[in-house]
Structure formats: structure tokens, C-alpha cells
C-alpha positions as CSV (number, residue, x, y, z in Angstrom):
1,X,-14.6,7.3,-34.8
2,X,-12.4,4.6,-36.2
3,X,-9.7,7.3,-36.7
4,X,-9.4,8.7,-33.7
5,X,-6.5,7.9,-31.5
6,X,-6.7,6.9,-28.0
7,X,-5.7,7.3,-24.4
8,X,-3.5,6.4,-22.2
9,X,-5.2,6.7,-18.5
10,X,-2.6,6.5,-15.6
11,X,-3.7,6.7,-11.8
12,X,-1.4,7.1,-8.6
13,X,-3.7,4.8,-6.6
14,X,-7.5,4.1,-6.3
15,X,-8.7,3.0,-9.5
16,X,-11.0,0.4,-8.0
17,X,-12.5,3.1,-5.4
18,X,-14.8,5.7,-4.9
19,X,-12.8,8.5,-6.2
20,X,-12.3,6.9,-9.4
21,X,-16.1,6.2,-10.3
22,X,-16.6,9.1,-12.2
23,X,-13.1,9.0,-14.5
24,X,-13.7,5.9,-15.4
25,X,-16.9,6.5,-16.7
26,X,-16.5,9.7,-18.4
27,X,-13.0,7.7,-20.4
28,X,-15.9,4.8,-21.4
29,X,-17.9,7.5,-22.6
30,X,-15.2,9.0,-25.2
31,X,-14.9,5.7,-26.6
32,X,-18.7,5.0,-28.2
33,X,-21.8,3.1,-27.2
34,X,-20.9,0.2,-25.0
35,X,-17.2,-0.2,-25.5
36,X,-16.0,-4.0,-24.9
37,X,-13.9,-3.4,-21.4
38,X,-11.6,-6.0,-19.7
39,X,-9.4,-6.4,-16.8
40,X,-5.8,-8.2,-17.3
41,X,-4.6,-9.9,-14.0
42,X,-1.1,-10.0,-14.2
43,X,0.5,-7.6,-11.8
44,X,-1.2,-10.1,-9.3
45,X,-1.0,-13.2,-10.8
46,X,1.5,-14.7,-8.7
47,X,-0.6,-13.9,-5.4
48,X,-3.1,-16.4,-4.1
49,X,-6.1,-13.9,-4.5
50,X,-5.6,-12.7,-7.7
51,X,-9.1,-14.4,-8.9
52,X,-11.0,-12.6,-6.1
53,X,-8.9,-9.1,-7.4
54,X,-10.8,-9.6,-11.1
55,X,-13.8,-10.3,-9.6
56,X,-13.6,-7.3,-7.3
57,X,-13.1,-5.3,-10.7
58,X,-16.1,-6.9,-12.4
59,X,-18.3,-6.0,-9.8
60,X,-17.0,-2.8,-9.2
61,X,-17.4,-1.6,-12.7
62,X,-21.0,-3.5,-12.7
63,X,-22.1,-1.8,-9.5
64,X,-20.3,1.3,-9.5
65,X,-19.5,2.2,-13.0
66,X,-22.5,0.4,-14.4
67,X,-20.4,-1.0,-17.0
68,X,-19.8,-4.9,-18.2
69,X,-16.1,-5.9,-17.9
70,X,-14.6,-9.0,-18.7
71,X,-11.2,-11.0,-17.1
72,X,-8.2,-11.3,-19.5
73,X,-6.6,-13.8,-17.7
74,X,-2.5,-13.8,-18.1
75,X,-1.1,-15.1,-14.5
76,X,1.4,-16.6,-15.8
77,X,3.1,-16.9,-19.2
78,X,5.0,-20.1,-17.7
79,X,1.9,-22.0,-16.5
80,X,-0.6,-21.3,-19.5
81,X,-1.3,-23.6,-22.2
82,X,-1.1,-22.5,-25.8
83,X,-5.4,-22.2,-25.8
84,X,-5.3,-20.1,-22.6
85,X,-2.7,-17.9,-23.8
86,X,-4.5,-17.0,-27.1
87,X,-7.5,-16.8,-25.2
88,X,-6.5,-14.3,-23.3
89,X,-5.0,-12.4,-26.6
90,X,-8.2,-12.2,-28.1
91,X,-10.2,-10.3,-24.9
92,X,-7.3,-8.1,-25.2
93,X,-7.5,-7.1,-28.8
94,X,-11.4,-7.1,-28.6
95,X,-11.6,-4.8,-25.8
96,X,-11.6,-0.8,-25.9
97,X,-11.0,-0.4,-22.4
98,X,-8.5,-2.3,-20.9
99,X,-7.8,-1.8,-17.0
100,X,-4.2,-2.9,-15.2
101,X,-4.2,-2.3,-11.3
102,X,-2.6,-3.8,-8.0
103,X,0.2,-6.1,-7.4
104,X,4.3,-6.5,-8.5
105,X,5.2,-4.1,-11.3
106,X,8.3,-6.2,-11.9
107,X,6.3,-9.8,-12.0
108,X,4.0,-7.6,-14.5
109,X,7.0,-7.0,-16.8
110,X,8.6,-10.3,-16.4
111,X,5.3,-11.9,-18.0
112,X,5.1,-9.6,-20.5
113,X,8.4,-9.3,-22.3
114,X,8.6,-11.9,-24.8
115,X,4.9,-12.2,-25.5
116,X,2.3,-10.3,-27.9
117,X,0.9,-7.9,-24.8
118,X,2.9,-4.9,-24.9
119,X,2.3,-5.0,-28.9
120,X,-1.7,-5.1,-28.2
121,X,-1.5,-2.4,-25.6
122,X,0.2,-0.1,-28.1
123,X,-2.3,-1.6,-31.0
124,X,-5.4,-0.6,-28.8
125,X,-3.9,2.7,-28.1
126,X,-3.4,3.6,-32.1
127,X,-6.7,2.6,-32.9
128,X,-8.7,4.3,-30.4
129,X,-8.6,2.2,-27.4
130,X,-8.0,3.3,-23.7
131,X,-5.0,1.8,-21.4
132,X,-5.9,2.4,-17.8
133,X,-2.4,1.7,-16.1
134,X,-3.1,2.2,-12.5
135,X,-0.7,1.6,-9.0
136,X,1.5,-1.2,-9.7
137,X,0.9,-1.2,-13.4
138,X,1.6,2.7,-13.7
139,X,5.0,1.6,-12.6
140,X,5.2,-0.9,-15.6
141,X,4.5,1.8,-18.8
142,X,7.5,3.4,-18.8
143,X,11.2,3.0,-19.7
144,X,11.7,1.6,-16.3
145,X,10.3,0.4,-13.6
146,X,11.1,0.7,-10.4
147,X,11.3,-2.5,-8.0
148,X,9.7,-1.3,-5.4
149,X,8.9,-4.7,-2.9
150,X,12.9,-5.7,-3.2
151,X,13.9,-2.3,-2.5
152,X,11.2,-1.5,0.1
153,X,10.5,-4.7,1.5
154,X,13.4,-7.0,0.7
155,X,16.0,-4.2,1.0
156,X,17.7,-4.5,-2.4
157,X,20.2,-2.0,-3.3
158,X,18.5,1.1,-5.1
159,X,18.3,0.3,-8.9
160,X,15.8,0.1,-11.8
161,X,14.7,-2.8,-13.8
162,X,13.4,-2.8,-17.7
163,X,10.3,-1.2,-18.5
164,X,7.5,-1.7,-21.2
165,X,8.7,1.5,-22.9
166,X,5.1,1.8,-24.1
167,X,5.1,5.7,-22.6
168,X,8.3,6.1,-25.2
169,X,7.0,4.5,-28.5
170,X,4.5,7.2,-28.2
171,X,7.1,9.6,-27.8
172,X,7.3,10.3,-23.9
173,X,10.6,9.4,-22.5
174,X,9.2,8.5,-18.8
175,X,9.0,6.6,-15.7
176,X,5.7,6.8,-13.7
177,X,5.6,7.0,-10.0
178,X,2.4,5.8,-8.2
179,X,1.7,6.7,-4.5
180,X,4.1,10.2,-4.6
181,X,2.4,11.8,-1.9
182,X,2.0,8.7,0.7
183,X,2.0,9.3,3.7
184,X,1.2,5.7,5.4
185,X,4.9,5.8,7.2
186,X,3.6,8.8,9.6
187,X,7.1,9.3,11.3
188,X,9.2,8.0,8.4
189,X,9.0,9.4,4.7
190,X,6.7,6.7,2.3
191,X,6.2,9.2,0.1
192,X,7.9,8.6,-3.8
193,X,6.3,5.7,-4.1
194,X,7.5,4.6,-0.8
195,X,10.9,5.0,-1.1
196,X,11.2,8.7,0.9
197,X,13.0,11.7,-0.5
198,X,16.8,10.5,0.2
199,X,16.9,7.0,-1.8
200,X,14.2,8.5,-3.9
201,X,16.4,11.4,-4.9
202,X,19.3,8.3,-5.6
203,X,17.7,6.8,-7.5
204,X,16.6,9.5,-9.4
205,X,20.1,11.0,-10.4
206,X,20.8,7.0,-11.9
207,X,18.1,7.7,-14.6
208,X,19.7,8.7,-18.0
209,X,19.7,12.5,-18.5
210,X,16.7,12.6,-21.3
211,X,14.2,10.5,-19.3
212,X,11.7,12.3,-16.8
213,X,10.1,11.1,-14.1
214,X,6.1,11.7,-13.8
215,X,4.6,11.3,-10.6
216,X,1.2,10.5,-9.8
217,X,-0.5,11.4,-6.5
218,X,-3.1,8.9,-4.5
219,X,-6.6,8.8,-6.1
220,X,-5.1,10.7,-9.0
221,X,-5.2,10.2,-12.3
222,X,-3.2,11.7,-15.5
223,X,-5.0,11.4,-18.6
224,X,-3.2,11.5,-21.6
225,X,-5.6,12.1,-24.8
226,X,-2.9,11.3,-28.2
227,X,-6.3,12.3,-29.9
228,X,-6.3,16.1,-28.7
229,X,-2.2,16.4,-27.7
230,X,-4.0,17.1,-24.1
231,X,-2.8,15.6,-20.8
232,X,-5.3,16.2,-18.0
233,X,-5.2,15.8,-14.4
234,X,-8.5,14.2,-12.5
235,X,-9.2,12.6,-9.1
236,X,-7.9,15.0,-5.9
237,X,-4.6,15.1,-6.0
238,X,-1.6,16.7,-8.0
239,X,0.5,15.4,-10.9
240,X,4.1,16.2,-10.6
241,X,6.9,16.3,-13.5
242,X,10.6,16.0,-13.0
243,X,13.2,16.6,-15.4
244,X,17.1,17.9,-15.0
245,X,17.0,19.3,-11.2
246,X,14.0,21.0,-12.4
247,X,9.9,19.8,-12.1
248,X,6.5,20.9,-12.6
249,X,3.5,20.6,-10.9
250,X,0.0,20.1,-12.5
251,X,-3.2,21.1,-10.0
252,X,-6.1,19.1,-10.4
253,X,-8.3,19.7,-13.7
254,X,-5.5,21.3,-15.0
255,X,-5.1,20.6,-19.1
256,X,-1.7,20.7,-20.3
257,X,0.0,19.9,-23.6
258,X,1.2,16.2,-24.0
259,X,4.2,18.2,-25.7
260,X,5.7,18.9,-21.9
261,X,6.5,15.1,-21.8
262,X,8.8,15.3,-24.4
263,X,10.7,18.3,-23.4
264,X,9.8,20.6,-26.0
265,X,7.6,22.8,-23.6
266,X,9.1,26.0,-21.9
267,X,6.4,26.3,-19.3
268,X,7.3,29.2,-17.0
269,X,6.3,27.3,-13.8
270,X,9.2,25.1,-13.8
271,X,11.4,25.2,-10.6
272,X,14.4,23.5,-8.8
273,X,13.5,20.8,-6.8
274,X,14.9,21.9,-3.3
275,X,13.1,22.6,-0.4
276,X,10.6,19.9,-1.0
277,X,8.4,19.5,2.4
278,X,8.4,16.8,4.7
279,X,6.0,14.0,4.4
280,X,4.3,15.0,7.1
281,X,3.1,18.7,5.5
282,X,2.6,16.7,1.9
283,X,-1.0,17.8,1.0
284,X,-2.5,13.8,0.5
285,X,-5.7,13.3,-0.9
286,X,-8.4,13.3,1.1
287,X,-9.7,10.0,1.3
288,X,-6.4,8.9,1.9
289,X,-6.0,11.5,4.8
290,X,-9.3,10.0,6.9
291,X,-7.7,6.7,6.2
292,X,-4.1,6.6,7.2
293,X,-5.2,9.0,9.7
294,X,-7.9,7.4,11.8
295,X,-5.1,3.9,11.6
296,X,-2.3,6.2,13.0
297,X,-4.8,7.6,15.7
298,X,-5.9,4.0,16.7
299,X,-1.5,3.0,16.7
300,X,-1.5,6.3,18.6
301,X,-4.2,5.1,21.3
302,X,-2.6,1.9,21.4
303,X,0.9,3.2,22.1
304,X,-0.7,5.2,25.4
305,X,-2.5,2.6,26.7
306,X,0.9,0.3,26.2
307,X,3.1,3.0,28.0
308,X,0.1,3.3,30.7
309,X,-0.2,-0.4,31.3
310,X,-4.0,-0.4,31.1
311,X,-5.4,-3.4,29.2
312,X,-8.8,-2.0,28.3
313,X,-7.1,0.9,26.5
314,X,-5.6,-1.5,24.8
315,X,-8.3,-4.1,23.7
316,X,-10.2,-0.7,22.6
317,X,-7.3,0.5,20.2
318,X,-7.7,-2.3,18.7
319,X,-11.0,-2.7,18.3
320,X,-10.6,0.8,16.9
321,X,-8.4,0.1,13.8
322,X,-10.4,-3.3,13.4
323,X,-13.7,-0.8,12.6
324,X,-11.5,1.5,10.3
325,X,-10.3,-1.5,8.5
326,X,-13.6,-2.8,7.7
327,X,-15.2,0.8,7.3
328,X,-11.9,1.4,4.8
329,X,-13.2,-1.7,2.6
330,X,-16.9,-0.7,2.7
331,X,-15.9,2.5,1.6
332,X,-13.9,0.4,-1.7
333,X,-10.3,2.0,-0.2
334,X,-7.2,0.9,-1.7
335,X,-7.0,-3.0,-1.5
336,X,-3.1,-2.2,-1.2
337,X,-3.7,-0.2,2.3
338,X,-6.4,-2.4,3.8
339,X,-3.4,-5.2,3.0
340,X,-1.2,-2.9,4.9
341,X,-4.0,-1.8,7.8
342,X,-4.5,-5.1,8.2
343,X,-0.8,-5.9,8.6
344,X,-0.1,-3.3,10.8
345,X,-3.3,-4.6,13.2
346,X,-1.2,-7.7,13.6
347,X,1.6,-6.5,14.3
348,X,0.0,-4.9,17.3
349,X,-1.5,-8.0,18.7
350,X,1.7,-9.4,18.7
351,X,3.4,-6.3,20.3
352,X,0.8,-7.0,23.3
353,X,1.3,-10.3,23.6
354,X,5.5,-9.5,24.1
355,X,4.0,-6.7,26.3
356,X,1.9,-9.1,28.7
357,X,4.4,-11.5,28.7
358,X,7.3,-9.2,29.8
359,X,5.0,-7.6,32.2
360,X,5.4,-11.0,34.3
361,X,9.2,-10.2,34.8
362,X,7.8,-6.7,35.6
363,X,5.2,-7.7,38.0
364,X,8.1,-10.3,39.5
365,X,10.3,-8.0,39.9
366,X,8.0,-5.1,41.9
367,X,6.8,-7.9,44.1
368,X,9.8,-9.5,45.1
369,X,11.0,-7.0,47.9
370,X,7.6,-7.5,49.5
371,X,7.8,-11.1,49.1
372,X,10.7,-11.5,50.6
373,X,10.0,-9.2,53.6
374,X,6.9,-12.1,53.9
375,X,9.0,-14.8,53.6
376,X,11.3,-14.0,56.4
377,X,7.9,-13.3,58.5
378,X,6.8,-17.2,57.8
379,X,10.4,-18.2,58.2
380,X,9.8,-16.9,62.1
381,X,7.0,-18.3,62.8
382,X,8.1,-21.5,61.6
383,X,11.6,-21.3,63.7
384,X,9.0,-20.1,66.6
385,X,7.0,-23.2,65.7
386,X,3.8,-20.9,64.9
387,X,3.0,-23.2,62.4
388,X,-1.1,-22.3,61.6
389,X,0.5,-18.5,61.4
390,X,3.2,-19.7,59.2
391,X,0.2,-21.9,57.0
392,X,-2.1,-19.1,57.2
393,X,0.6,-16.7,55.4
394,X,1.5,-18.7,53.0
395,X,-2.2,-19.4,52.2
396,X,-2.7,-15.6,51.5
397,X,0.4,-15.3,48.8
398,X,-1.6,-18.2,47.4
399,X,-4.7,-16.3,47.0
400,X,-2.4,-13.6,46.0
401,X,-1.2,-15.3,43.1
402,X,2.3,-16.5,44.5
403,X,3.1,-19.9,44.8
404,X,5.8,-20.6,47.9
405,X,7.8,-24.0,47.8
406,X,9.7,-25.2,50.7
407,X,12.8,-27.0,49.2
408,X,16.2,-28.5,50.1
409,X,17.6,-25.6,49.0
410,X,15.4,-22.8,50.6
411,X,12.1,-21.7,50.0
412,X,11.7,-20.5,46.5
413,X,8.1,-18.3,45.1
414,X,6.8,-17.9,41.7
415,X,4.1,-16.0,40.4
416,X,1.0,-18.5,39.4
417,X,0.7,-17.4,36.0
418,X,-2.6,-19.4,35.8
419,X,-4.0,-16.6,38.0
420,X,-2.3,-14.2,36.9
């Protein structure tokens, strides 16, 4: 057993989800009886939950998987004392299963270089060990990386940073793309790992010529076994390969030779990449589909009821995408999209709250011909000296919710937006 090389496990999205239950458990189960596994928290070190992230993945692989998993804890190679460091070296090289997930593929890579981790990924590997390199982390294994918050987020110019090269001292010239078929943008392209096809395809022809791109779908995984020269694809989406103009695409359950990833295969299904469909015909995985698609339908709800002016349509769009946020995390969704659910709920209470308060110009403005007509009725019954007529009036726009002042200058009426 001792002999046997390992596996390099690399998922598009989902590894801490339902989807994922079963792949991690049948990878734990090709490695022996009660294989030490641990969780390395760098890719979110820098964020403010990245202890509550581990201990989602401890009790996730206690309750789900039904298997003990420990924390490596590497936040931060700049903020760890020499014990803490070496600490977390030793749960690395004593573990069999070691698990990467969410957070900034470039932070990941910044900690790393320089220290003794990419080394123990590759020692685990030779000796029999699994990697699971999943979302931000997939980005991290290959010969580059790509930057994905400063180009998506920050709007950095397209470009790639250094990678682990771990995919290439096993003899895979690569870069690995999580989230290629995303489809949370609905009317803009997110898929590519968010970038959308045009920057995606810019960035792609800035690769040098002998390095393919492997892209991994949502709640997919690619399972490379160095053991059997097998890759295989699991979870419920696709696994795409892209080389010279040219790409591949592996159906799920589908076994392949690792030998494709280094370019000496001649599979007959290659094809040019042109024609690729829009994001809104990409097949996405399932889970991801109910998702994305009930937030969209509650955005959708909430755009009528905007465009219709009625506030309980409104308050119930929003009560709508709270449920399928909350509904997304009982169901152990993608902490990345409940992040971005979540994001996108506030941004619609603020987009009502601009809406309300512009709808006081609104209502000003569709009142004031009718106020005015009013205010030139009290103006003669005051010149008439009708004064409890003039009162009266003026008493009725108060209950109306407009407030009339009698100044130097003229009368003047504003809307009382305590009423109002």
C-alpha cells in the first residue's frame, strides 16, 4: 500500500456541499483504514472568518462524510511564530488527505512560495497521499494562476500571476479553471471562472504555447489517479481541456488517460473552439441551476414590483431571496455564492431605499399642478376675506400630507415627509 502513488483531486466548486459527499468518501476509501485527513486554511487566511471556514470543514466531514479531520493552520507565513509554523508542517506531512478550498488563489500562492508546503503537497502525493485542490485552490496547482478578485473585482488589467507548478512536476503542463460554467451574472457572461468568454479568450492566447488550460465545471470534480495513469470526472458537471485553438470535453464518469494532459493523446474528439454558446444556454449543474435561479427570480420579482411602484411586491422579493439564502446554506451550497446572494440582497435594499427616496421628487412633482390649482383657490378666499374657507383648505392639504407656509415671499408647500 506504501507503494502506491497517489491523487491529485481537483473540484470546480462545491467541495464542502452535498454533491461532494460521496467523492470525498469514496477518495478516503482508496487510501486505507482511517486515513489521517486535514484541512489547510490558507486561501482564507487573510479573511476575518477563516476559523469559522475550518470548522465548517470539520464538521462537514464529521457529519457528512463521517470522517475525523483536523485544521493545518497556515494564515499567515508573516504572522506565525517559528512553533506555529512547524506545527502546522507536521499535520501536513502526517495527513493522507489533505483538503484546500475557498478564498484568494493569489494570497494562497503568496504564503506558500518560499516555505516547505508546496514540497509536502508533492511529498504526500508520491507517497500515496490525496491533494483535494478545490475553488480557489484549484486555481493555485498549476503553472499559473489566475488573479481573479483584481481582475474581476478590482479591475486589473488581464494577466496571470505565478503558480505552484505542482500540476507540472508531475508532468502536466496546466492551469486549472474553477467555476467554467457560472452562470451567477444571468445577463452578463461569469462563466470561465468569471471572467466571460472575450477577456477569457485574452487571456488565454497570453499563456505560453505548451501549457493547457483544464477547466472544471461547478460541483465537479477531476480526479487524477498517478497510481492507475486514469483521470476521472465525478460530481454533475463536465470537465473541459484546451490546448492550441483546439479542446476536449470529458462527460461525467468519463475515465480518460492522464496521458491527454501532457499532449501525447490523439483523441478523435478534439475540436476548435468556436461557436461556444452563450452563458445563458451553458448546461450548469444542477444544484447550481435551482440556486442562481430561484436568486434571479426573486431580483426578477423585485425589478417588477420596482417598475410597478407597489411596496408589498417589493418587501415580498425580498423576503423571497432572504428564504433562498438561508434554504441555500441549509442545503451546505457554496459558501462563495451565499457570500454573493447575500451581497446581492443588499444591494437591493439599498436600491429601494434610492427608489423611496426619489419617489418624493416623483410624488412632488405629480402633485404640484393640483396644488397649485388649490393654492390660488385659498389665495381667493383670502383676497375675498373667506378666511374659515381659506383655513379649512389649508387644513385638508394638511391632512393630505402637504404642509402650506405663508411667507414674505409667497406661499410656499412641501410634502410632510413624516406622513408620507
Amino acid at each position: 500500500m506504501g507503494s502506491r502513488k497517489g491523487i491529485i483531486a481537483l473540484m470546480g466548486s462545491g467541495e464542502l456541499t452535498s454533491t461532494m459527499v460521496e467523492v470525498h468518501k469514496e477518495l478516503l476509501g482508496r487510501l486505507g483504514a482511517s486515513p489521517h485527513a486535514a484541512f489547510l486554511d490558507t486561501p482564507a487566511g487573510f479573511q476575518l472568518n477563516a476559523d469559522d471556514l475550518s470548522q465548517r470543514a470539520v464538521a462537514y466531514f464529521r457529519d457528512r462524510v463521517g470522517h475525523r479531520m483536523s485544521i493545518a493552520s497556515f494564515k499567515s507565513k508573516m504572522n506565525l511564530n517559528t512553533y506555529e509554523v512547524e506545527t502546522a508542517y507536521r499535520t501536513l506531512q502526517e495527513a493522507r488527505y489533505l483538503l484546500i478550498g475557498p478564498g484568494s488563489p493569489t494570497y494562497a500562492v503568496s504564503q506558500w512560495l518560499g516555505t516547505r508546503i508546496p514540497e509536502i503537497f508533492i511529498q504526500r502525493i508520491e507517497s500515496g497521499g490525496c491533494l483535494v485542490a478545490a475553488s480557489a485552490a484549484a486555481l493555485t496547482v498549476g503553472n499559473y494562476t489566475l488573479p481573479v478578485y483584481e481582475i474581476y473585482k478590482v479591475g486589473q488589467n488581464l494577466h496571470w500571476v505565478e503558480g505552484l507548478g505542482l500540476l507540472e512536476h508531475f508532468g502536466f503542463p496546466l492551469v486549472v479553471i474553477p467555476h467554467w460554467n457560472n452562470a451567477e451574472g444571468g445577463t452578463h457572461d461569469t462563466r470561465f471562472c468569471y471572467m466571460g468568454e472575450s477577456r477569457f479568450r485574452d487571456l488565454e492566447s497570453a499563456l505560453p504555447p505548451d501549457v493547457s488550460i483544464l477547466g472544471l465545471d461547478e460541483h465537479t470534480a477531476c480526479l487524477l489517479d498517478l497510481e492507475t495513469g486514469e483521470a476521472e470526472v465525478r460530481g454533475v458537471g463536465r470537465v473541459t481541456l484546451r490546448r492550441n485553438a483546439q479542446e476536449i470535453v470529458f462527460e461525467h464518469g468519463e475515465l480518460f488517460p492522464l496521458e491527454v494532459f501532457r499532449g501525447h493523446s490523439q483523441d478523435h474528439r478534439w475540436s476548435d473552439q468556436h461557436g461556444n454558446p452563450p452563458a445563458s444556454a451553458v448546461e450548469v449543474a444542477e444544484p447550481t441551476i435551482l440556486f442562481w435561479g430561484e436568486v434571479q427570480a426573486a431580483e426578477a420579482a423585485f425589478e417588477k414590483g420596482l417598475a410597478s411602484r407597489r411596496p408589498a411586491d417589493l418587501v415580498s422579493a425580498l423576503l423571497e431571496l432572504d428564504r433562498v439564502v438561508w434554504k441555500g446554506q441549509q442545503d451546505l451550497e457554496d459558501p462563495e455564492f451565499i457570500a454573493q446572494a447575500r451581497e446581492r440582497f443588499r444591494e437591493l435594499v439599498m436600491h429601494m431605499g434610492a427608489s423611496m427616496g426619489g419617489s418624493l421628487v416623483d410624488r412632488r412633482e405629480c402633485l404640484d399642478p393640483l396644488v397649485k390649482a388649490l393654492l390660488r383657490l385659498r389665495d381667493h378666499y383670502r383676497r375675498e376675506k373667506r378666511w374659515s374657507d381659506a383655513d379649512s383648505l389649508r387644513e385638508c392639504l394638511r391632512e393630505g400630507g402637504i404642509l402650506v407656509e405663508d411667507t414674505g415671499d409667497g406661499v410656499r408647500w412641501q410634502l410632510d415627509h413624516g406622513d408620507s
